[in-house]
LODRENDO-715117 format. One record per residue (C-alpha): x, y, z. Coordinates in pm, whole numbers, padded with zeros to 5 digits, always signed. Example, Ala and Ser with C-alpha at 12.3 -4.5 7.8 and 13.67 -1.06 7.14 Angstrom:
BEGIN
+01230-00450+00780/+01367-00106+00714/
# end
This chain:
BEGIN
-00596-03903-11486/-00397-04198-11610/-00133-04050-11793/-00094-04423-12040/-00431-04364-12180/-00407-04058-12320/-00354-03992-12677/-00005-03895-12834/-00182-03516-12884/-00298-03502-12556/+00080-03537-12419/+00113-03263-12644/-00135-03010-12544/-00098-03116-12206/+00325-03185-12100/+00514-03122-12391/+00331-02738-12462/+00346-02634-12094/+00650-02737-12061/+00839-02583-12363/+00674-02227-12301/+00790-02240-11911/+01141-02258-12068/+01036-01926-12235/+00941-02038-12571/+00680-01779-12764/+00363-01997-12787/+00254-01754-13101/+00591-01695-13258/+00818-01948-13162/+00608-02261-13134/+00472-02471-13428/+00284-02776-13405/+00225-03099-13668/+00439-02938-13902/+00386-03092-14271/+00725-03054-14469/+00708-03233-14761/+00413-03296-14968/+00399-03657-15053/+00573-03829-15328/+00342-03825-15623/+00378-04199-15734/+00264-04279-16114/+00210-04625-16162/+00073-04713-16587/-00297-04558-16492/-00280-04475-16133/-00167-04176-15986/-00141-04150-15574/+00040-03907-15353/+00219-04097-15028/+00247-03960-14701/+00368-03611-14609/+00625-03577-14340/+00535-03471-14025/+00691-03310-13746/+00531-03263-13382/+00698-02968-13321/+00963-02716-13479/+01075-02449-13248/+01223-02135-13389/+01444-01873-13269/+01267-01607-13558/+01043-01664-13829/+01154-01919-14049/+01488-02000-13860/+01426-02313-13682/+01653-02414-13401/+01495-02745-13245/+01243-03016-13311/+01047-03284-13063/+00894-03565-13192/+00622-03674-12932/+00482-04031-12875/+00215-04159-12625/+00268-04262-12260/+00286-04652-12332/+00587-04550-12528/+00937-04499-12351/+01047-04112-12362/+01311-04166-12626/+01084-04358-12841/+01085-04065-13098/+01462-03939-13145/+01561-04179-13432/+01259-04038-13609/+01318-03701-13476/+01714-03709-13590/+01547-03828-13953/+01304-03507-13981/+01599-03246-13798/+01824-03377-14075/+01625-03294-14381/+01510-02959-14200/+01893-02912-14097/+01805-02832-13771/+02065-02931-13511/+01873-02991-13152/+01644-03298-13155/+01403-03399-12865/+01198-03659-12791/+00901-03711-12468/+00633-03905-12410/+00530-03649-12216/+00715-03760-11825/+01030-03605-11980/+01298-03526-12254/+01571-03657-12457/+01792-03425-12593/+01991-03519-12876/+02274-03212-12994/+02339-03302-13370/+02615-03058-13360/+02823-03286-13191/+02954-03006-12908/+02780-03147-12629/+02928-03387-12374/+02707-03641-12377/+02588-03593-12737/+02223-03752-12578/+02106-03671-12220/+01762-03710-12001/+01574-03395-11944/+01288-03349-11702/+01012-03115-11819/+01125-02854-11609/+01450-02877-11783/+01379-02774-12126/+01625-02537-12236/+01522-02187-12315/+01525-02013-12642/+01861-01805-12549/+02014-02150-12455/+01985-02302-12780/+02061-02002-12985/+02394-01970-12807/+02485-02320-12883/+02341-02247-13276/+02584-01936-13233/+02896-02116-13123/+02827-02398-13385/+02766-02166-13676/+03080-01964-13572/+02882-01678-13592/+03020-01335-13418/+02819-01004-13352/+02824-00855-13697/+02751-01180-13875/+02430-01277-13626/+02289-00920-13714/+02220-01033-14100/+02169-01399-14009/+01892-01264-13751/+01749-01049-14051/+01357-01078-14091/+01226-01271-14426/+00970-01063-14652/+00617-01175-14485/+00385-01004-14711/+00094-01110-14502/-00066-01364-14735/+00017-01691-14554/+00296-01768-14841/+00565-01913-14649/+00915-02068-14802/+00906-02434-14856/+01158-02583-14587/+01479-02666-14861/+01419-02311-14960/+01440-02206-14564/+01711-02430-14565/+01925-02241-14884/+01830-01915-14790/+01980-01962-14448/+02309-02128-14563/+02360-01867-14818/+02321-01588-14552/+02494-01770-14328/+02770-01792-14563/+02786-01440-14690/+02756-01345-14322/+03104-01549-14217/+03258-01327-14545/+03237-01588-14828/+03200-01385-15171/+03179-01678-15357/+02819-01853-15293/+02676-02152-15537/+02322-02289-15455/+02251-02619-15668/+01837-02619-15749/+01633-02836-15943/+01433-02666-16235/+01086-02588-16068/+01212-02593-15724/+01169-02153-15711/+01492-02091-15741/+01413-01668-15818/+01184-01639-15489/+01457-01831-15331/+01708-01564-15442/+01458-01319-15394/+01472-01412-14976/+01854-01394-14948/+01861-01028-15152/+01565-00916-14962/+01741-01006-14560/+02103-00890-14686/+01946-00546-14839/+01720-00472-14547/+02027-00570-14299/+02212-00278-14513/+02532-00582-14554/+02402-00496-14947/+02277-00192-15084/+02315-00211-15494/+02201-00543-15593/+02240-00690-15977/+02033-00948-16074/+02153-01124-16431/+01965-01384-16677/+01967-01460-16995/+01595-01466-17109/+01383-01170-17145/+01058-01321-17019/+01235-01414-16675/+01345-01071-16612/+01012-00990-16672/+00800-01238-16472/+01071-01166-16189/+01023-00790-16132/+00643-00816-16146/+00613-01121-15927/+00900-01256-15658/+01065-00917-15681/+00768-00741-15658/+00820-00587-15323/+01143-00409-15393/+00887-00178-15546/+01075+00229-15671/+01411+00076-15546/+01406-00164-15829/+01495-00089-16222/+01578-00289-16527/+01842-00257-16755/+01727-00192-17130/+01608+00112-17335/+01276-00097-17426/+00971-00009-17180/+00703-00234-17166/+00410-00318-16963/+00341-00626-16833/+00038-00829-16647/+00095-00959-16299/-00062-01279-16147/-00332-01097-16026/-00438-00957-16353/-00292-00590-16235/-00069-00440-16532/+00199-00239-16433/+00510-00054-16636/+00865-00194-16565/+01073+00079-16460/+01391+00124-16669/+01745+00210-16562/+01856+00321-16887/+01735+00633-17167/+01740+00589-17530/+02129+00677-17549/+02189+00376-17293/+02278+00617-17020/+02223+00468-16689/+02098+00648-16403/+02236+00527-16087/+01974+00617-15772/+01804+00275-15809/+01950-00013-15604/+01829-00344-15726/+01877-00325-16112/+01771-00651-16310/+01965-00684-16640/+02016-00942-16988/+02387-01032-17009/+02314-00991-17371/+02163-00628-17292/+02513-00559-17110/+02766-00684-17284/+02902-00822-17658/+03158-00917-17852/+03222-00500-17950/+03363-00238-17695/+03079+00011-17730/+02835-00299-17598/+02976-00353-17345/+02753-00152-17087/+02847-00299-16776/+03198-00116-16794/+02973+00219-16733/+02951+00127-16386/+03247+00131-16126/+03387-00227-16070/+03313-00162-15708/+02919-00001-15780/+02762-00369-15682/+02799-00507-15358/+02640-00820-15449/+02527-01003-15791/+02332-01318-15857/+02332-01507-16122/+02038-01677-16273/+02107-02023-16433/+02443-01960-16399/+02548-02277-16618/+02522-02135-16934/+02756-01946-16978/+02939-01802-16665/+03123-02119-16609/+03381-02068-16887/+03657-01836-16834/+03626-01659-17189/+03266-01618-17182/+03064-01266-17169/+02912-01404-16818/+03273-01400-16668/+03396-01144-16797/+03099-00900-16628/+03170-01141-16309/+03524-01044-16353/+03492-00683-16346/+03274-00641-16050/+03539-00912-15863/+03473-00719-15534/+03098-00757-15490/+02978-01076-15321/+02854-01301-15654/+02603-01592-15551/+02511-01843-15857/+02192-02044-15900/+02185-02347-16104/+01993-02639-16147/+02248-02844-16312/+02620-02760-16218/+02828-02822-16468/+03163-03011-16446/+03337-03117-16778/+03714-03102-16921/+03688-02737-16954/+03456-02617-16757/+03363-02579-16385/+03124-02342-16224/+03231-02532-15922/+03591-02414-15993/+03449-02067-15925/+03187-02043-15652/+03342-02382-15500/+03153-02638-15359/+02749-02545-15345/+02665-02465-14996/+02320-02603-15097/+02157-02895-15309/+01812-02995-15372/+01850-03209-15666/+01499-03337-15861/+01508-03701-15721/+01473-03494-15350/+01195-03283-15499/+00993-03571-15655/+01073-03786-15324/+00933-03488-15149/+00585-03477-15385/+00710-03101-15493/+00802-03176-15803/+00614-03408-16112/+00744-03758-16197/+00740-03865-16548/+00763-04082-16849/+00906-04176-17111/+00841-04335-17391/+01090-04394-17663/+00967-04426-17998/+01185-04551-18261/+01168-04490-18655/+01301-04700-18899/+01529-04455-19090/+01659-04321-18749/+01722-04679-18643/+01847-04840-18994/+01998-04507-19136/+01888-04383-19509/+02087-04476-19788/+01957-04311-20145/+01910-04498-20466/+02171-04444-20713/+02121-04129-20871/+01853-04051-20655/+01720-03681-20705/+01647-03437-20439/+01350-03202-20414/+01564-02937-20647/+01693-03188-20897/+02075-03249-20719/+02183-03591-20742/+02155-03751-20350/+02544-03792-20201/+02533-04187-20208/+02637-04241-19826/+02407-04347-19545/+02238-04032-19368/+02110-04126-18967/+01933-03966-18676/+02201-03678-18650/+02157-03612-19016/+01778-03583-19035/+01634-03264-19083/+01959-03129-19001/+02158-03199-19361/+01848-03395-19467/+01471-03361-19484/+01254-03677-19525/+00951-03546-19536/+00737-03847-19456/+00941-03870-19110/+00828-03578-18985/+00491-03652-19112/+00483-03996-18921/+00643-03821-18606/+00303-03535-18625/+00085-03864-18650/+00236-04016-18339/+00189-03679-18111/-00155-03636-18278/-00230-03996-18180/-00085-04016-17830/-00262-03685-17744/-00611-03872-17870/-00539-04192-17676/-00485-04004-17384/-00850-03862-17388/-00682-03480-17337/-00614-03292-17680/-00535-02975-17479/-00247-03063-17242/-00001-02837-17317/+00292-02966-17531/+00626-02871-17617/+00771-03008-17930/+01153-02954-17932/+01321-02954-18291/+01693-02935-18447/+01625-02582-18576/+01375-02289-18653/+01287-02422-18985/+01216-02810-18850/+01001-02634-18614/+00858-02463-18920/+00799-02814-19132/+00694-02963-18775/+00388-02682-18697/+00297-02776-19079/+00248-03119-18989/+00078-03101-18662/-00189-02839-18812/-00275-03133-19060/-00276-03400-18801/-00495-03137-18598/-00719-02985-18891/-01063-02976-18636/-00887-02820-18335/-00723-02577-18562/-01021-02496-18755/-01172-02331-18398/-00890-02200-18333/-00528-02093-18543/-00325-02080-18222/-00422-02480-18142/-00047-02521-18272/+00195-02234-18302/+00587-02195-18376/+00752-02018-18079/+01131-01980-18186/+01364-01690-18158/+01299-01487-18496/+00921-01582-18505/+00761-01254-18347/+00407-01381-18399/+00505-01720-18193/+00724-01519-17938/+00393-01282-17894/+00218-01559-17759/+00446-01712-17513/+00282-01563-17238/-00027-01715-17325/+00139-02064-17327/+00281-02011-16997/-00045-01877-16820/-00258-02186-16714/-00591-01998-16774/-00504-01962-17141/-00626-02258-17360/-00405-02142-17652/-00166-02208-17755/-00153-02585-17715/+00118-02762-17936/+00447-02511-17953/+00705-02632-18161/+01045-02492-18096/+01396-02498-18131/+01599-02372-17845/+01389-02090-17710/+01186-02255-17475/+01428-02499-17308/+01537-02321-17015/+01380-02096-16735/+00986-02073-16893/+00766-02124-16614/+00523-02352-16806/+00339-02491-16532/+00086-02690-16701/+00302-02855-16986/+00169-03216-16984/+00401-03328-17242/+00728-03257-17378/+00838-03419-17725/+01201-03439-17827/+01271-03485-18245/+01600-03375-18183/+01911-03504-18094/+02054-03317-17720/+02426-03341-17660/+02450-03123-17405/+02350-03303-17077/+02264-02980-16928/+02056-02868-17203/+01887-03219-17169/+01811-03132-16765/+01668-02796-16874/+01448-02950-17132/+01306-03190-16867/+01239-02945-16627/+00987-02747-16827/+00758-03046-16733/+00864-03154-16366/+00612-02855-16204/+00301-02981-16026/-00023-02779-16071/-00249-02922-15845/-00567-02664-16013/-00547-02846-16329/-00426-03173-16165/-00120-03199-16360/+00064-03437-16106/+00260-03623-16373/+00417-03563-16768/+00516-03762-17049/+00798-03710-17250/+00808-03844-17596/+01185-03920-17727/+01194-03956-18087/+01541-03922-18087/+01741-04107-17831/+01809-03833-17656/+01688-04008-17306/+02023-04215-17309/+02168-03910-17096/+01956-04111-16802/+02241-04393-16834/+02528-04170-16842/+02735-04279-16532/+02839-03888-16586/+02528-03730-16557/+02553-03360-16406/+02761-03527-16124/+02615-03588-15754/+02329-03355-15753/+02116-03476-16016/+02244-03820-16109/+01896-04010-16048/+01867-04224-16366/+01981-04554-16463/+01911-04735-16809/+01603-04982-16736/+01650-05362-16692/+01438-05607-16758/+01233-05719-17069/+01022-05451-17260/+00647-05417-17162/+00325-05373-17260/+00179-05025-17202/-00196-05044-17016/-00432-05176-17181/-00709-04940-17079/-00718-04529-17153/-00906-04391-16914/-01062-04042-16956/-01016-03732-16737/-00738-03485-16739/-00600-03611-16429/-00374-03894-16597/-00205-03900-16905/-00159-04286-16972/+00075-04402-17273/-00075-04578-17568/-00152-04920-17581/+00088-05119-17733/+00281-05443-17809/+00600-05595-17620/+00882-05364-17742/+01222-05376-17833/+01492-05032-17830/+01738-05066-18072/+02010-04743-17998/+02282-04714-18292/+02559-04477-18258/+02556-04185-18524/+02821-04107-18739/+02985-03759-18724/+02844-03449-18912/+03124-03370-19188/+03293-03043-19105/+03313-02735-19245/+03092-02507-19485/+02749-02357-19445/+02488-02648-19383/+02283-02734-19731/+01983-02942-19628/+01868-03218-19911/+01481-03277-19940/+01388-03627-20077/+01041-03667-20112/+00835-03991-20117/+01087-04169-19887/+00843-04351-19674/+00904-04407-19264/+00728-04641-18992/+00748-04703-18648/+00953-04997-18552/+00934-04971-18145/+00787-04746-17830/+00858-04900-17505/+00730-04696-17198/+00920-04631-16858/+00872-04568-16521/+01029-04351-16230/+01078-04605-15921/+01111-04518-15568/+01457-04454-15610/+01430-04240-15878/+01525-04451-16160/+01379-04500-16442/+01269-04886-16521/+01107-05093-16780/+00889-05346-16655/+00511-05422-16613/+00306-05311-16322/+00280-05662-16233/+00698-05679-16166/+00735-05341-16090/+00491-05442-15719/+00660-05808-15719/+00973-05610-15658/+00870-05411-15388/+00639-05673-15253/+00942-05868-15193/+01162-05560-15047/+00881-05534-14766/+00814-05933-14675/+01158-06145-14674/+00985-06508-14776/+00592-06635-14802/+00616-06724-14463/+00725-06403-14349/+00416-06236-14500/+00185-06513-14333/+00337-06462-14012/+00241-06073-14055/-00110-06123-14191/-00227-06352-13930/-00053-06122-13635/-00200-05801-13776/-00524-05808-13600/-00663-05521-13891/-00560-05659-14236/-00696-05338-14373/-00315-05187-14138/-00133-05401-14389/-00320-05317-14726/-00319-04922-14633/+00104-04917-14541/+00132-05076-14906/-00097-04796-15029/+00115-04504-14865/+00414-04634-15019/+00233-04615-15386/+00165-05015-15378/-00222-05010-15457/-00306-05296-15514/-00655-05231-15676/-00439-05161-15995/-00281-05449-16000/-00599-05673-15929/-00749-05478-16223/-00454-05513-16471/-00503-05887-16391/-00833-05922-16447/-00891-06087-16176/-01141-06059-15837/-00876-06162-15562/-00873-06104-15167/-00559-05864-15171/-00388-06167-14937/-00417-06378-15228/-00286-06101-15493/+00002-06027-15260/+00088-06449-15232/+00042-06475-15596/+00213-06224-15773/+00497-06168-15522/+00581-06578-15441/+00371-06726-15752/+00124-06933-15567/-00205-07033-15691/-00498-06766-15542/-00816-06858-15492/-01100-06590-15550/-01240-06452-15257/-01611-06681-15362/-01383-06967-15306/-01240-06849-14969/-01586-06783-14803/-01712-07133-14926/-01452-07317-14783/-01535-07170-14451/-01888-07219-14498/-01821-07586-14536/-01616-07620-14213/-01915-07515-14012/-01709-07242-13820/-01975-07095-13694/-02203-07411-13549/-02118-07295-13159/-02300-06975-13179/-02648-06882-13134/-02899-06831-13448/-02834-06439-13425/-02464-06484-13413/-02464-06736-13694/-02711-06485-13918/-02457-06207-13853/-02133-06419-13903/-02308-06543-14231/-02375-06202-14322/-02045-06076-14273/-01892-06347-14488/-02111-06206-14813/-01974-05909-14745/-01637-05990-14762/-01709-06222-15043/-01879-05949-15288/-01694-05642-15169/-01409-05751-15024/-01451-05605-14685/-01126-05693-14454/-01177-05507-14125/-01511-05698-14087/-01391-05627-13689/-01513-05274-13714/-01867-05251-13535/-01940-04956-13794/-02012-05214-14011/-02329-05355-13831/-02482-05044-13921/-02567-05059-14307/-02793-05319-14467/-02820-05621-14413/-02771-05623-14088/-03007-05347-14007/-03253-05549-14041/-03141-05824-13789/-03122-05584-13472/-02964-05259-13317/-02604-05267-13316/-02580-05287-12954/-02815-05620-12986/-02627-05797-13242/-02285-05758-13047/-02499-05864-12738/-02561-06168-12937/-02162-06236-12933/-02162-06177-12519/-02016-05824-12620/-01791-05659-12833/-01466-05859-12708/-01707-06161-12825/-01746-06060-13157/-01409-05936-13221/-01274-06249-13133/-01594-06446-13363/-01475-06252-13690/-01054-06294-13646/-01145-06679-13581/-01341-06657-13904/-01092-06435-14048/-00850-06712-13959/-01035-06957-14118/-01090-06774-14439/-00695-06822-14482/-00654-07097-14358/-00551-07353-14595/-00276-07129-14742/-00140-07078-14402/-00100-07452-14354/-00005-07511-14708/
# end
């Protein structure tokens, strides 16, 4: 057998395999192979939405389930044996794994990323691969870990038997946390983008540190109802009679599965507590208050909990006076581990101050790098009265017959001090209109307003915008806000993706953190966010991929300039600080809507222009009269749309730029490209690496209108030259008589092969698949018509001289 022809998974199956299981390696337990770890960025690009690549490891060897110790990255024979390690030391470092190998199947390279080995990179054979024990002592001595401590870290994760397996960051948080908890830290902050499963996350590290017995009573704190809820009946499922929430209020609730079930309750009507359950769930509000006798959490011993978690710990447990802290404070002793996805770092307050630095971050630039989380838009939309300001007539009346205080009212006044009816009117019309132009009136939508009684005005207007949709069905648009019980009834039907209504939910404040609204399309903000964690939250009600519905993407619509948070140099710090104001000139939205409820493209528009004015501060003191002027007309003056680069940042520019850009990233000059096109012996190798990093260039071809050979799209948009359509190409060729040396049957094929290219654009024209579809079925077998060429190394070599041809004067020009 000759070892160079074999394929890169042959070496696997037949060296690498063998040879890591005669080290001792657990072919069923131990052993994975072409692990996929990410899921492929999701790339929106005006009406195109494509996934790229997902990464790929060869191998990932683990110690136990879902503790991975070592990876190899294999590559065929006619590569050398350390061909793979950079690639290798890439994958090990997102999967924090520290012992990277690489074979091409005659041997190893062994690279030890925690630094203790002397050298760090050595040569192997493949009878030297080290054994499972091996590695896991070096893991030990690295990790620091002593008998006690490798007990929990060696703790088993739930496996319910389903298949459901953590995602790897969540492997990789879960394992730091435990690891950190293990080595005696009490103190443990874990930094998570919204939608990145943050509660089965914290489910994992409860689950190993109660079975281990390092944790017997567990508290589990948030500040929403409906999260409690959804937690005990789905990730926390499996802690089954052990498990009780804190409140007096028993209610049933319907799992995923369409099961209902009855949450048990820690507490009687008097708010006694009974103590023989070991993973309670509680409401900081349900604990604790500003009065003595609410304060629950005192009815328990400060040193009841061993450990506590707190859900979105941002809110609130990060200042030193707040009721979060002060229930942290009392139960000092027990080991407290905070999740967050925005940590919050200002003048006077730090949650890093208290857990210290997070021992793990997955920000939302990884997770939409990754493809685990949605990319979105924006699109700013800009009203005159918000951009000009308001200033009343003298003696202008309001709606009760008050004279109008003669000053000029702005954004941070509207609907806030003062109601302009007609501007929240226009605002309804532009929701109405974008959902119409997107050819999907039922995407979900959130509608965020400056209080309970906006949202009140703004369900008004929508129903009126929305009169047939409504007429089917009432709940088409609905107010969910905090003293609405009618709205707050139907939040779980908003949340659930089989539930058509509601659609349009206006709010305030209620829905802005920690509702798992997986199929909210678009989110719509007519009020003003100062709070740049507030402003993260709000986002991430949109940033959840369900691939069911194909919801890949959202749109958020800022009426309010609330998106300038993105330009913030200060925004939420290192974890999450992913966008940059867009340069450039304003664009042009695509001109084309197409239908389907797999895109959501903006409307159609013309060149735009975002004019930001500072507001002036609201005047202190006094309970907040609003003034409602009526007949006060408003119109739109701009709406530019924007769009989430590679990097993460958001930019304003045409499709066109946006690929001249990264055209010119990937080839240095024009003659750099032509050097690559004419060495790339499959053109189609070129066109499909542009297409796995989100470069299609169909899209572009179609937003110019124009019927170009992707080598001329690529020459003209990214150096400006003049293209020539692909009609033009295959009759210059014809009139060089390439193809006079060849027989008739050869020349018939050749000719044939050049229409092909000319009306579909064919480029591997090399492949002999090709010579079996019409025409040239009816010119021979395919076996004769290569015969024809004196074999297949003849006609390979007839179609990249005529390939060469075709681009020939460009080459030379």
């Amino acid at each position: 057998m000759d070892k160079r022809s074999l394929t890169e998974r042959d070496i696997c199956t037949k060296f690498i395999l063998p040879a890591v299981k005669r080290a001792g390696w657990d072919e069923m337990v131990q052993v994975r192979e072409e692990v996929y770890f990410t899921k492929g960025r999701i790339i929106v690009r005006g009406k195109l939405v494509t996934r790229g690549k997902a990464k790929k490891a060869d191998f990932v060897l683990y110690y136990k389930p879902n503790i991975p110790i070592a990876l190899i990255e294999a590559k065929d024979n006619t590569h050398s044996v350390g061909h793979g390690i950079q690639q290798g030391l890439d994958y090990a470092a997102t999967l924090d794994i520290p012992f990277v190998f690489s074979s091409n199947g005659d041997g190893f390279v062994f690279h030890d990323r925690t630094g203790r080995s002397v050298p760090i990179e050595t040569n192997l054979g493949l009878d030297a691969f080290p054994s499972p024990a091996d590695l896991w002592a070096r893991y030990r001595a690295w990790k620091g870990l002593d008998a006690e401590a490798e007990q929990i870290v060696l703790q088993d994760y739930f496996d319910d038997g389903s298949g459901k397996a953590p995602r790897y960051y969540q492997v990789n948080a879960v394992n730091a946390a435990i690891e950190a908890i293990a080595k005696g830290r009490d103190r443990v902050l874990l930094v998570m983008a919204t939608g990145t499963g943050k509660t089965y996350t914290a489910f994992q590290i409860i689950w190993r540190l109660w079975k281990a017995g390092r944790k017997k009573r567990i508290l589990f704190l948030a500040d929403r109802n409906v999260l409690i809820d959804q937690t005990m009946v789905n990730d926390f499922r499996p802690f089954g009679a052990a498990m009780a929430k804190l409140s007096t209020n028993a209610k049933t609730i319907e799992r995923q599965d369409g099961t209902t079930v009855d949450l048990p309750l820690a507490l009687d009507r008097k708010r006694r507590i009974d103590t023989a359950f070991e993973v309670y769930l509680g409401l900081y509000q349900a604990i604790t208050g500003p009065e003595e006798r609410q304060k629950l959490f005192r009815e328990f011993s400060p040193g009841f909990f061993d450990l506590i978690v707190i859900d979105e710990c941002h809110r609130g447990s990060a200042a030193e006076d707040s009721a979060w802290r002060e229930i942290l404070t009392h139960f000092s002793a027990a080991t407290q581990i905070g999740l967050t996805a925005t940590p919050k770092e200002t003048e006077y307050v730090s949650n890093t101050d208290y857990f210290g630095e997070p021992v793990f971050t997955y920000s939302l630039k990884q997770g939409i790098s990754d493809g685990f989380l949605a990319p979105y838009k924006v699109i700013k939309v800009h009203i005159d009265r918000d951009v000009e300001g308001y200033r009343p007539e003298l003696g202008q009346l309001d709606r009760d017959g008050n004279e109008v205080e003669d000053r000029i009212y702005n954004a941070k006044d509207f609907d806030r001090n003062i109601v302009l009816d007609d501007r929240t009117v226009l605002t309804a019309k532009k929701i109405t209109e974008f959902l119409k132009e997107s050819g999907d009136r039922f995407q979900k939508t959130i509608v965020f307003c400056v209080d309970e009684e906006h949202a009140a005005r703004m369900r008004q207007a929508l129903v009126n915008e929305n009169a047939d949709l409504v007429a089917e069905n009432a709940r088409y648009v609905m107010r969910i806000t905090g003293s609405d019980k009618e709205g707050q009834d139907q939040l779980g039907n908003f949340i659930d993706p089989e539930s058509k209504y509601p659609v349009l939910v206006t709010t305030s404040r209620l829905l802005s953190t920690g509702v798992d609204a997986q199929t909210c399309r678009l989110i719509v903000l007519d009020r003003a966010v100062g709070s740049m964690t507030e402003f993260k939250q709000i986002v991430g009600r949109g940033t959840r991929v369900h691939e069911d519905t194909k919801k890949f993407f959202f749109t958020l619509i800022d009426f309010r300039g609330a998106t300038s948070h993105f330009a913030d140099p200060d925004f939420d710090g290192d974890p999450v600080q992913i966008y940059e104001p867009g340069d450039g000139d304003p664009i042009t939205p695509p001109d084309e809507a197409p239908q389907g409820d797999d895109t959501i493209p903006p409307k159609p528009g013309d060149d735009e222009t975002v004019v930001d004015q500072p507001g002036l501060p609201l005047p202190p003191g006094g309970p907040i009269r609003k003034i409602y002027v009526d007949g006060v007309g408003a119109r739109i003056l701009a709406e530019r749309v924007e769009y989430l680069d590679e990097n993460g940042k958001l930019v304003t520019e045409s499709l066109r730029d946006f690929t001249k850009t990264a055209l010119k990233k990937r080839f240095a000059s024009l003659d750099d490209f032509l050097k690559r096109w004419k060495s790339a012996e499959r053109k189609q190798a070129i066109i499909e690496e542009l297409e796995a990093e989100g470069l299609a260039l169909d899209a572009v071809a179609d937003e110019l209108g124009k019927n170009l050979d992707p080598f001329d799209l690529i020459c003209h948009v990214a150096f400006d030259r003049q293209p020539l359509t692909r009609r033009e190409r295959a009759e210059n060729v014809r009139k060089r008589d390439v193809f006079t040396k060849y027989g008739p049957q050869a020349r018939a094929v050749l000719d044939a092969l050049l229409e092909k290219y000319r009306d579909e654009g064919v480029l591997n024209l090399d492949d002999a698949n090709v010579l079996k579809v019409t025409p040239f079925t009816a010119m021979g077998s395919v076996v004769q018509l290569i015969k024809a060429f004196g074999g297949r190394e003849g006609f390979e070599a007839a179609v990249h001289e005529m390939q060469d041809a075709l681009y020939q004067e460009t080459a030379s020009a």
